[in-house]
C-alpha positions in Angstrom: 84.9 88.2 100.6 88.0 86.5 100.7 90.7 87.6 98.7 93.8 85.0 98.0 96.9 86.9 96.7 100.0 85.1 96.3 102.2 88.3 97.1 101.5 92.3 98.0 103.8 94.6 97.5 103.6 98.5 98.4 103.9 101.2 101.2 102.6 99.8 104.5 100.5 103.3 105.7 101.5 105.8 102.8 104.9 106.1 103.9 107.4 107.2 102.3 110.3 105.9 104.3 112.1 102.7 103.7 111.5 101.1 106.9 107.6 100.8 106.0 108.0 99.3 102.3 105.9 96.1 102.7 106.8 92.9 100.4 105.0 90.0 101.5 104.5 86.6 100.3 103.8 83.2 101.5 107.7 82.4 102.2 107.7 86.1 103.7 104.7 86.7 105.7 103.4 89.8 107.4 105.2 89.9 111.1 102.8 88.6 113.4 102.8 90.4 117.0 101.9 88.1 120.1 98.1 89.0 121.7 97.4 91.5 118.7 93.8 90.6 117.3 93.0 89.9 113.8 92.0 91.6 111.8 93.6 95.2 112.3 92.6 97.8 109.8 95.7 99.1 108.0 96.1 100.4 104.4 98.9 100.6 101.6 99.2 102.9 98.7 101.3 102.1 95.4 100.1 98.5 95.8 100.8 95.8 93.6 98.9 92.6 94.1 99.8 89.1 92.8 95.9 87.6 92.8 95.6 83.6 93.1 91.8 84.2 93.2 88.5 86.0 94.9 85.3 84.2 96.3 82.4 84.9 98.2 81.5 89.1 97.1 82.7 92.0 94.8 85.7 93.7 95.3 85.5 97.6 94.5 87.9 99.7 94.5 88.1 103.2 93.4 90.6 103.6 90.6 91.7 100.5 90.4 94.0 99.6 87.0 93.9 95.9 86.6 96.8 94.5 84.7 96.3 90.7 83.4 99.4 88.4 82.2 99.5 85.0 80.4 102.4 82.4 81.7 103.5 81.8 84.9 104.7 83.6 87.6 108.6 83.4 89.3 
């Protein structure tokens, strides 16, 4: 499945702190480390996702709340 989100927001590994608050976007990527391989499994909680669109299998997610808006986006 590919997932295209225009921006994810929420706490990079459950934490807490300030330093792992995760806000990324297209203008404001993830940081990318030199060598690292793709993809690394990771995980967020309190996560908000701006969705541009999903192809190619079902996403499932346990408890998911889906919140849909008309308009445009900032």
């Amino acid at each position: 499945m590919t997932m295209y989100t225009e921006q994810l927001k929420g706490k990079l590994l459950g934490s807490t702190l300030p330093i792992f608050a995760a806000d990324y976007t297209a203008e404001h990527p993830p940081p990318l480390i030199p060598g690292l391989k793709l993809p690394i499994p990771i995980f967020f909680t309190d996560v908000k996702i701006r969705q541009a669109g999903q192809f190619g299998g079902t996403l499932t997610i346990p408890n998911m709340r889906v919140y849909v808006t008309d308009g445009v986006y900032p």
